[in-house]
N, CA, C and O atoms as a GROMACS GRO file, in nm:
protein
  432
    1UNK      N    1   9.200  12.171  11.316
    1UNK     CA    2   9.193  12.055  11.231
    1UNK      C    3   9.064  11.977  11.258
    1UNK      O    4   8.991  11.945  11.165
    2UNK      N    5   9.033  11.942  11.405
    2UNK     CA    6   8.900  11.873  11.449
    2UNK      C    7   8.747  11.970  11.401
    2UNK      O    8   8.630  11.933  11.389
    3UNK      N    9   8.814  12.106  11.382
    3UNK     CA   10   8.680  12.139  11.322
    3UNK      C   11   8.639  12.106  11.201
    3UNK      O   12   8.527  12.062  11.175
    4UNK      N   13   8.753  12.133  11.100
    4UNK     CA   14   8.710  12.178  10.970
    4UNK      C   15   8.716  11.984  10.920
    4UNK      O   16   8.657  11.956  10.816
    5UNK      N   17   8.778  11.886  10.986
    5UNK     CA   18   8.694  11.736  10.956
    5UNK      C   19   8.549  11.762  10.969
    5UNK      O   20   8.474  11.743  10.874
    6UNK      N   21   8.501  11.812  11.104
    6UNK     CA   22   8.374  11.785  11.150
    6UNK      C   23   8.267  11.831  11.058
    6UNK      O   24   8.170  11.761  11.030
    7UNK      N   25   8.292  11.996  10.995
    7UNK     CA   26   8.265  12.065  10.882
    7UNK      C   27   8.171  11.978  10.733
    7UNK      O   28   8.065  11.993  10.673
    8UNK      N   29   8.297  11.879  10.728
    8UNK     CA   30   8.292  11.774  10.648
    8UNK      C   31   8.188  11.698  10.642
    8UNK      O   32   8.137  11.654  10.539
    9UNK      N   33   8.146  11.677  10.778
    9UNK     CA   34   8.051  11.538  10.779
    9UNK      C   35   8.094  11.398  10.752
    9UNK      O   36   8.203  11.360  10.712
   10UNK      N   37   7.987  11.329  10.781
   10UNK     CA   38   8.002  11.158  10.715
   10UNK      C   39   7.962  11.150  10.590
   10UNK      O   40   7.955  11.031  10.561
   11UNK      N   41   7.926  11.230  10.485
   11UNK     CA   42   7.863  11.224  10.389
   11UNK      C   43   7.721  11.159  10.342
   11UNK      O   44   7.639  11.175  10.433
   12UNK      N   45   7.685  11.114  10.269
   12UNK     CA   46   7.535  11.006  10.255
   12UNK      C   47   7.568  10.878  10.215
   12UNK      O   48   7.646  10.846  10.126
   13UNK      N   49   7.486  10.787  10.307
   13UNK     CA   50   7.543  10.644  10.218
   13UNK      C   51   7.404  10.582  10.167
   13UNK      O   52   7.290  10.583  10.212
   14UNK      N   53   7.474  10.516  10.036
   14UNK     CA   54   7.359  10.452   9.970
   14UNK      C   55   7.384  10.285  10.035
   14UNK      O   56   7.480  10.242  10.100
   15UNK      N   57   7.279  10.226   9.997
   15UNK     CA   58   7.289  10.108   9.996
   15UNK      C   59   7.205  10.029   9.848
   15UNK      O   60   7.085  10.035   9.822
   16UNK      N   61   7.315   9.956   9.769
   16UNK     CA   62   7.315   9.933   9.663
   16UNK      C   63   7.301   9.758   9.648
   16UNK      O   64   7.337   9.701   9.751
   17UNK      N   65   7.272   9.699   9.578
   17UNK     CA   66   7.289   9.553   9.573
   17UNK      C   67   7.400   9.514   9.503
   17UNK      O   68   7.438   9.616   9.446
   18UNK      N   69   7.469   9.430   9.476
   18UNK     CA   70   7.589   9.372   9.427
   18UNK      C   71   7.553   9.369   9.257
   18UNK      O   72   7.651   9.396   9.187
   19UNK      N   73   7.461   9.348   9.203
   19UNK     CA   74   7.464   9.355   9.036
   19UNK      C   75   7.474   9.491   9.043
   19UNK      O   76   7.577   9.512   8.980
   20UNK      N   77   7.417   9.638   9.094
   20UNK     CA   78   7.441   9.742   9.087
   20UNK      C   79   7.549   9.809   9.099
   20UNK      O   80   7.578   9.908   9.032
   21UNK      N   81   7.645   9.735   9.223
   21UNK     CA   82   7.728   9.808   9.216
   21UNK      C   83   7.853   9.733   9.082
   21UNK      O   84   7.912   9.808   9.006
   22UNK      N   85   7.861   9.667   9.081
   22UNK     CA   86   7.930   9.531   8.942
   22UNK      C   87   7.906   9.655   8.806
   22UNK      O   88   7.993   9.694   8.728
   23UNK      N   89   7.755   9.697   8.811
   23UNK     CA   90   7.754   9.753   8.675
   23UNK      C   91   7.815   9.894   8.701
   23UNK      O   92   7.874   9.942   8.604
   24UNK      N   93   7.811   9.962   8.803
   24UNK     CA   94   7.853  10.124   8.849
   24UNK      C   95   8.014  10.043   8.794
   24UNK      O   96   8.039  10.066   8.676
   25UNK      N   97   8.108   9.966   8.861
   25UNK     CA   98   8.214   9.908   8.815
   25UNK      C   99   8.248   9.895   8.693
   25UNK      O  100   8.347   9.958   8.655
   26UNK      N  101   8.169   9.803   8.591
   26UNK     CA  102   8.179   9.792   8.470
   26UNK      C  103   8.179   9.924   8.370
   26UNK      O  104   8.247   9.942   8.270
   27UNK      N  105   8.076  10.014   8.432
   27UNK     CA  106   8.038  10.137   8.323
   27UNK      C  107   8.174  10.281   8.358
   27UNK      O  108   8.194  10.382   8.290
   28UNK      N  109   8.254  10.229   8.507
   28UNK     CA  110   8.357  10.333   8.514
   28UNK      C  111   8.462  10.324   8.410
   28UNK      O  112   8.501  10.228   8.344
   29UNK      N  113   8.496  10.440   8.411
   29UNK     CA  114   8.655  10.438   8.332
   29UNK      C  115   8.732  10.493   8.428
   29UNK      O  116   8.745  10.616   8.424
   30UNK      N  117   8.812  10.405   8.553
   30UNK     CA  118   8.912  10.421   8.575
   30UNK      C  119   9.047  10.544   8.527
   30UNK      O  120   9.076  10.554   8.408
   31UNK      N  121   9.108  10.615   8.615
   31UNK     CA  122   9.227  10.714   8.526
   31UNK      C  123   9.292  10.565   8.597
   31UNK      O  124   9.251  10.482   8.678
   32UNK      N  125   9.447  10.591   8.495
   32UNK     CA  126   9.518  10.492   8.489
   32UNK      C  127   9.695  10.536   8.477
   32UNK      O  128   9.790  10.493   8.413
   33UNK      N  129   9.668  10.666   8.597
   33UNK     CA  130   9.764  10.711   8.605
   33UNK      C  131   9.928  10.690   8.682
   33UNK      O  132   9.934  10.701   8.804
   34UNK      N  133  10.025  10.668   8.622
   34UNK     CA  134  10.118  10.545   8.710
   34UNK      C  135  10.206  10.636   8.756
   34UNK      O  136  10.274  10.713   8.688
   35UNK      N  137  10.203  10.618   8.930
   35UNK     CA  138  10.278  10.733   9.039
   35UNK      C  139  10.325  10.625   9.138
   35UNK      O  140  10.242  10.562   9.204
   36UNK      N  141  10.478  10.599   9.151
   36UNK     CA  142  10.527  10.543   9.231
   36UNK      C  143  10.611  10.580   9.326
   36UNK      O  144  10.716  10.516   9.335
   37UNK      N  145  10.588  10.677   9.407
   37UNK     CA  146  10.651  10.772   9.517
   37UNK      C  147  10.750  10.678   9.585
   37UNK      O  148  10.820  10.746   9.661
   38UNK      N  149  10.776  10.579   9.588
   38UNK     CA  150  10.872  10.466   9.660
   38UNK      C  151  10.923  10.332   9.565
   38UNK      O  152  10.995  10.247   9.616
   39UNK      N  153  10.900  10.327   9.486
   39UNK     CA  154  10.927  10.247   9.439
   39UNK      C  155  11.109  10.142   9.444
   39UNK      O  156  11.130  10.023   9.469
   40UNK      N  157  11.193  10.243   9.414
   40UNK     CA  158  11.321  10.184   9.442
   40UNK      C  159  11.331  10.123   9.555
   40UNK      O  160  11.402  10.022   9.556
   41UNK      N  161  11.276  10.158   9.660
   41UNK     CA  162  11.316  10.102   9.794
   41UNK      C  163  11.226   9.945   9.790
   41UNK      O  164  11.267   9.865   9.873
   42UNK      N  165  11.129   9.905   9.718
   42UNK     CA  166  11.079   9.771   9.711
   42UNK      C  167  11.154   9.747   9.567
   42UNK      O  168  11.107   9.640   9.526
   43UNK      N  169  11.218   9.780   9.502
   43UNK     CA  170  11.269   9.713   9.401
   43UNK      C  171  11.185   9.693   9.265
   43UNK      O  172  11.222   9.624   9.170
   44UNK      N  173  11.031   9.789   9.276
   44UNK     CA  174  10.966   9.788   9.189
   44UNK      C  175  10.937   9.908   9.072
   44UNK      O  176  11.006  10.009   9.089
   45UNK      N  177  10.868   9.912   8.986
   45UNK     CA  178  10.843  10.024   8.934
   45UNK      C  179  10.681  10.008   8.851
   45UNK      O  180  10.628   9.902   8.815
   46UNK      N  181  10.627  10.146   8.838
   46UNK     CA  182  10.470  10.105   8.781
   46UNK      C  183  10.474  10.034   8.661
   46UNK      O  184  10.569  10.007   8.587
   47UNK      N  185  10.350  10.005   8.651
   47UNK     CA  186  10.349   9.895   8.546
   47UNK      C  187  10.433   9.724   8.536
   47UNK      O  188  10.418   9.654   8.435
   48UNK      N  189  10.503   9.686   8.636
   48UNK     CA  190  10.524   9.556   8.599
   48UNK      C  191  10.398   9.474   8.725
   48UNK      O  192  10.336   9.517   8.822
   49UNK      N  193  10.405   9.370   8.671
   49UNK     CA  194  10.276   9.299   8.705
   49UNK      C  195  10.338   9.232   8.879
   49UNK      O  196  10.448   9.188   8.909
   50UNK      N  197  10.210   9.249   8.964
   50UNK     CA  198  10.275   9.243   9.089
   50UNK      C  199  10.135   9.161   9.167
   50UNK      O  200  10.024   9.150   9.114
   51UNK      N  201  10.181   9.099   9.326
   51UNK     CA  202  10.077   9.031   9.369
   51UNK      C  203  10.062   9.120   9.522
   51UNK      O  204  10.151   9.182   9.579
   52UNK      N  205   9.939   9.104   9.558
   52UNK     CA  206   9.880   9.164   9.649
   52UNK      C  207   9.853   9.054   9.794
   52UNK      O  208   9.781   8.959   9.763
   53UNK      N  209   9.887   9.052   9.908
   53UNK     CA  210   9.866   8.964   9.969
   53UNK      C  211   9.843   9.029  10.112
   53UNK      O  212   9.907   9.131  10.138
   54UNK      N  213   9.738   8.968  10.224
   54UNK     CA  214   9.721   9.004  10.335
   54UNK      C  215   9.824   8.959  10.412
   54UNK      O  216   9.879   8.850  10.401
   55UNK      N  217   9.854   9.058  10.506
   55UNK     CA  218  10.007   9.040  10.612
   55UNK      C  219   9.963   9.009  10.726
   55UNK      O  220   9.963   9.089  10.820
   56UNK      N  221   9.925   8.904  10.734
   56UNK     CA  222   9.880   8.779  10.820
   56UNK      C  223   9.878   8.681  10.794
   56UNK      O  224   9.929   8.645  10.688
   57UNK      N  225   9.793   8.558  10.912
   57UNK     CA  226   9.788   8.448  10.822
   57UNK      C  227   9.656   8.372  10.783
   57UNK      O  228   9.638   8.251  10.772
   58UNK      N  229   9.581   8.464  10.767
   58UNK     CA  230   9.453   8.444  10.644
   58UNK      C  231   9.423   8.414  10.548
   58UNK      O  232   9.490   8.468  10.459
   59UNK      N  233   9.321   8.326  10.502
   59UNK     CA  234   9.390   8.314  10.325
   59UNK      C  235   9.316   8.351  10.256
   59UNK      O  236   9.256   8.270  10.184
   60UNK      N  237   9.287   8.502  10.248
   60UNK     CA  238   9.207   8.567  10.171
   60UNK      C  239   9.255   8.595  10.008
   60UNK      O  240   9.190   8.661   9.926
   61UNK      N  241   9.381   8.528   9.985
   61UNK     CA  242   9.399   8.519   9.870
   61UNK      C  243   9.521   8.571   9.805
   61UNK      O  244   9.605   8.606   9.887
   62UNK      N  245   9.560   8.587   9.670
   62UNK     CA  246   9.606   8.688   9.625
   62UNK      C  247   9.534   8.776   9.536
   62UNK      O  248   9.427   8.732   9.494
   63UNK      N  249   9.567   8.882   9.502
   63UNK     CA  250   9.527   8.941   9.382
   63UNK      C  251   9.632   8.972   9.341
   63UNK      O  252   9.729   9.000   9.412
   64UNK      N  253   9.630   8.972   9.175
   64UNK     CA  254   9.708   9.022   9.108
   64UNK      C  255   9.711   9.139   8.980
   64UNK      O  256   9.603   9.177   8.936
   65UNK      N  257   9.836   9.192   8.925
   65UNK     CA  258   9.762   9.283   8.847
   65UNK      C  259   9.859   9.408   8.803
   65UNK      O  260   9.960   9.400   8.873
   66UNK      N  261   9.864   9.471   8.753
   66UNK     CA  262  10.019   9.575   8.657
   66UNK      C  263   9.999   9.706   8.797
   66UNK      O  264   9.904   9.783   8.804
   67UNK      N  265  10.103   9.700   8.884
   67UNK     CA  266  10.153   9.860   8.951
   67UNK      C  267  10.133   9.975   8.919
   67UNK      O  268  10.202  10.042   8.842
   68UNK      N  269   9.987  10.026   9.008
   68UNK     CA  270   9.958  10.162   8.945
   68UNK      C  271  10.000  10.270   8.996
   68UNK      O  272  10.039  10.370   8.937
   69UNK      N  273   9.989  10.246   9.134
   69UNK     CA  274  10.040  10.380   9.247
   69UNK      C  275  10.059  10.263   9.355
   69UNK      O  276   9.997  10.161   9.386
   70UNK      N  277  10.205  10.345   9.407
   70UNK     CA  278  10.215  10.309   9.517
   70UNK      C  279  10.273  10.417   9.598
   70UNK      O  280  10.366  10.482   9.552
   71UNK      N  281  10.227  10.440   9.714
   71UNK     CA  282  10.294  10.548   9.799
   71UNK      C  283  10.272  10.544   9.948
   71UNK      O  284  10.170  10.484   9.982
   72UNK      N  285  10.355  10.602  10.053
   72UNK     CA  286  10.354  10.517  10.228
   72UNK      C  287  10.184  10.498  10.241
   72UNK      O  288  10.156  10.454  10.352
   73UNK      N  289  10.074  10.519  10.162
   73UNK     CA  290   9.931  10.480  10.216
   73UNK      C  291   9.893  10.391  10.198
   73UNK      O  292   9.847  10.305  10.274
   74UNK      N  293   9.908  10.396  10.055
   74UNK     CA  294   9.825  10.275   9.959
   74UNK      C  295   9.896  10.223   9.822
   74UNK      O  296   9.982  10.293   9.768
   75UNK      N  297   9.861  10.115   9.776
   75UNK     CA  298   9.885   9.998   9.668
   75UNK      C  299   9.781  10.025   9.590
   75UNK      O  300   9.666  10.025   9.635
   76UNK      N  301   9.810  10.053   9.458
   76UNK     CA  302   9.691  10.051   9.362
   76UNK      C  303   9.726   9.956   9.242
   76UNK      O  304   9.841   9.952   9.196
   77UNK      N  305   9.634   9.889   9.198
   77UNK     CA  306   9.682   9.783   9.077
   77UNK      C  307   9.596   9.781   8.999
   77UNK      O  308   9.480   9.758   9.036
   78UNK      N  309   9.632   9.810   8.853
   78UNK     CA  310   9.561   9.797   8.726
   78UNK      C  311   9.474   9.640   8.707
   78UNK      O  312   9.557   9.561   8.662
   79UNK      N  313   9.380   9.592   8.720
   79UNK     CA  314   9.355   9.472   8.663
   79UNK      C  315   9.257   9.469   8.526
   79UNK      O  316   9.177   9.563   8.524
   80UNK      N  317   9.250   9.396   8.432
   80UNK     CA  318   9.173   9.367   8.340
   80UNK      C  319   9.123   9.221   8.342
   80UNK      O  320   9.175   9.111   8.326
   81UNK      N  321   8.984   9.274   8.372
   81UNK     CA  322   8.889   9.157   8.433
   81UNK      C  323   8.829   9.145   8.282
   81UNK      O  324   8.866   9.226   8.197
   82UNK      N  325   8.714   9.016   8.240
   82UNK     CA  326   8.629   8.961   8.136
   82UNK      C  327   8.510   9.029   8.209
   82UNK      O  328   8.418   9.084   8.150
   83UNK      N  329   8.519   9.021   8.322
   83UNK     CA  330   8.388   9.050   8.388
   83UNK      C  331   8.370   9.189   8.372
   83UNK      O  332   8.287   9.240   8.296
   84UNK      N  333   8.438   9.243   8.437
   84UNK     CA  334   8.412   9.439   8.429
   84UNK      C  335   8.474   9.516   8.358
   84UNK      O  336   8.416   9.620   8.327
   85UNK      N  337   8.642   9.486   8.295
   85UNK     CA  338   8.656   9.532   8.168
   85UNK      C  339   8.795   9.600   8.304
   85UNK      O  340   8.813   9.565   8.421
   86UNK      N  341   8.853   9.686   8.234
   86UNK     CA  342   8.943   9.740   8.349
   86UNK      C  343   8.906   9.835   8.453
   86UNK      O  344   8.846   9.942   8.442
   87UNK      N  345   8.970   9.753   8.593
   87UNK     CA  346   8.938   9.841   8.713
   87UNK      C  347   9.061   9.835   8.797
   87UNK      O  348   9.146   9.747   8.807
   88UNK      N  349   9.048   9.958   8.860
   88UNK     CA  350   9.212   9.952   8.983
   88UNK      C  351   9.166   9.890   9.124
   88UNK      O  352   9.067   9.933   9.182
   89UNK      N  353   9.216   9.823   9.156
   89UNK     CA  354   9.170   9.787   9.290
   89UNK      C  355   9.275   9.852   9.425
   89UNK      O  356   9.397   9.844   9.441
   90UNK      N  357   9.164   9.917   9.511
   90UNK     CA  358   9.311   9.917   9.600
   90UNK      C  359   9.337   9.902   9.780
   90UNK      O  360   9.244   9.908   9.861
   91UNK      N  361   9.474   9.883   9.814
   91UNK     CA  362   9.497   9.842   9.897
   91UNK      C  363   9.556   9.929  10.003
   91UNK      O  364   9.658   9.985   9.962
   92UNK      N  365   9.509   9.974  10.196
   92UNK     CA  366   9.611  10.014  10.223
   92UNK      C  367   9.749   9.950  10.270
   92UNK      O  368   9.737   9.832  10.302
   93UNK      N  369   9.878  10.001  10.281
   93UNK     CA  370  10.010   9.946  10.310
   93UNK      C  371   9.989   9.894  10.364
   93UNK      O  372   9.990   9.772  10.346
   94UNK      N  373   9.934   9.988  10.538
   94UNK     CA  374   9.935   9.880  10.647
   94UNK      C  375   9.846   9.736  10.640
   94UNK      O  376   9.725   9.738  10.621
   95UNK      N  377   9.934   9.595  10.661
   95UNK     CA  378   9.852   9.499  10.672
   95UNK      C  379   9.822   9.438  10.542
   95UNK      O  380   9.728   9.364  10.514
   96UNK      N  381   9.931   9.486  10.455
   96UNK     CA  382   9.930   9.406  10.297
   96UNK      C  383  10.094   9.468  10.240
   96UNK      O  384  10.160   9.568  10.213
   97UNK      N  385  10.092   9.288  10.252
   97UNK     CA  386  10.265   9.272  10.102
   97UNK      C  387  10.170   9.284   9.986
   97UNK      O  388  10.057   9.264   9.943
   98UNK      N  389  10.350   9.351   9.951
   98UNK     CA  390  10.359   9.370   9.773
   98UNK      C  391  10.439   9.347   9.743
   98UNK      O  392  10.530   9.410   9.797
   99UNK      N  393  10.491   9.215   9.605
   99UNK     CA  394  10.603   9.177   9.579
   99UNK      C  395  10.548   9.161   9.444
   99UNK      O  396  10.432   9.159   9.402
  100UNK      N  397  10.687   9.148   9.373
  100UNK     CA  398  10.689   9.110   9.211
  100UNK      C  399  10.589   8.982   9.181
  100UNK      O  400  10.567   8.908   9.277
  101UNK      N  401  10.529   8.952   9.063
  101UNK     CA  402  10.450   8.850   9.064
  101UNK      C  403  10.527   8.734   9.004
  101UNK      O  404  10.610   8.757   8.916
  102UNK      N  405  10.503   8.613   9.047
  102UNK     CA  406  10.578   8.496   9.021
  102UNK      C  407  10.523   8.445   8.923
  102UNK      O  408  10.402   8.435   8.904
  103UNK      N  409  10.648   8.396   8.827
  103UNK     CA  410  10.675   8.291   8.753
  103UNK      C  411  10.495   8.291   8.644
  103UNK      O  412  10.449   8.378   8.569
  104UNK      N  413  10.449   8.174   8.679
  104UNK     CA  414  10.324   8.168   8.548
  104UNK      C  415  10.202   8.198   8.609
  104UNK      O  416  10.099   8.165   8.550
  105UNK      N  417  10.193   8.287   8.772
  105UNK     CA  418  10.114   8.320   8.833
  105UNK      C  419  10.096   8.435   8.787
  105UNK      O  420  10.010   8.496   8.850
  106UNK      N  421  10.144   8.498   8.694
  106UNK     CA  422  10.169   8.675   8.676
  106UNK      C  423  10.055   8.692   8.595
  106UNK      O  424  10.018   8.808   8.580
  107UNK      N  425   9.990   8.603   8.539
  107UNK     CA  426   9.847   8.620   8.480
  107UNK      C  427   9.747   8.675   8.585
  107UNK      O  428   9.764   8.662   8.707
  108UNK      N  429   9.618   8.752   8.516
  108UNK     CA  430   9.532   8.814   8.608
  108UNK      C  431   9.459   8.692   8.582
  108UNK      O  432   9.352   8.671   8.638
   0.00000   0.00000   0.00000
């Protein structure tokens, strides 16, 4: 197993400025494919609109946004921004709630 990672490499990294990467963002088309490997056990299902929050006590915010994938790794959420048009943003499990989105907060 330790070989064929190593095989792999680190790949190449660019270093990009923030309008560049905004437009690489804007010009993607996202797949928008809805896979919820767990869902019953949080009481959710893809597509209803849900909030994203750090599992601590930081206040980096919420995000919000329609259930794209969720499965024991990661949280993925549909958002439709003015700014970039639609993008998934995503989250891993560990170290982030996911609950239904509240009341008149359920707006992106």
């Amino acid at each position: 197993w330790e070989a064929r990672i190593a095989e792999l490499g680190e790949g190449e990294r660019e270093n990009v400025d923030a309008a560049t990467a905004l437009d690489e963002a804007r010009a993607a088309i996202p797949p928008l494919t809805e896979h919820c490997a767990e869902p019953a056990a949080l009481g959710l299902a893809a597509g209803e609109r849900v909030e994203v929050t750090a599992d601590d006590f930081s206040d980096r915010g919420v995000v919000r946004g329609r259930l794209l994938q969720l499965d024991p790794w990661r949280i993925s959420l549909h958002r439709e921004t003015k700014r970039l048009g639609d993008i998934v943003v995503h989250f891993p499990r560990l170290g982030y709630r996911l609950r239904m989105a509240s009341g008149d907060a359920a707006g992106q």
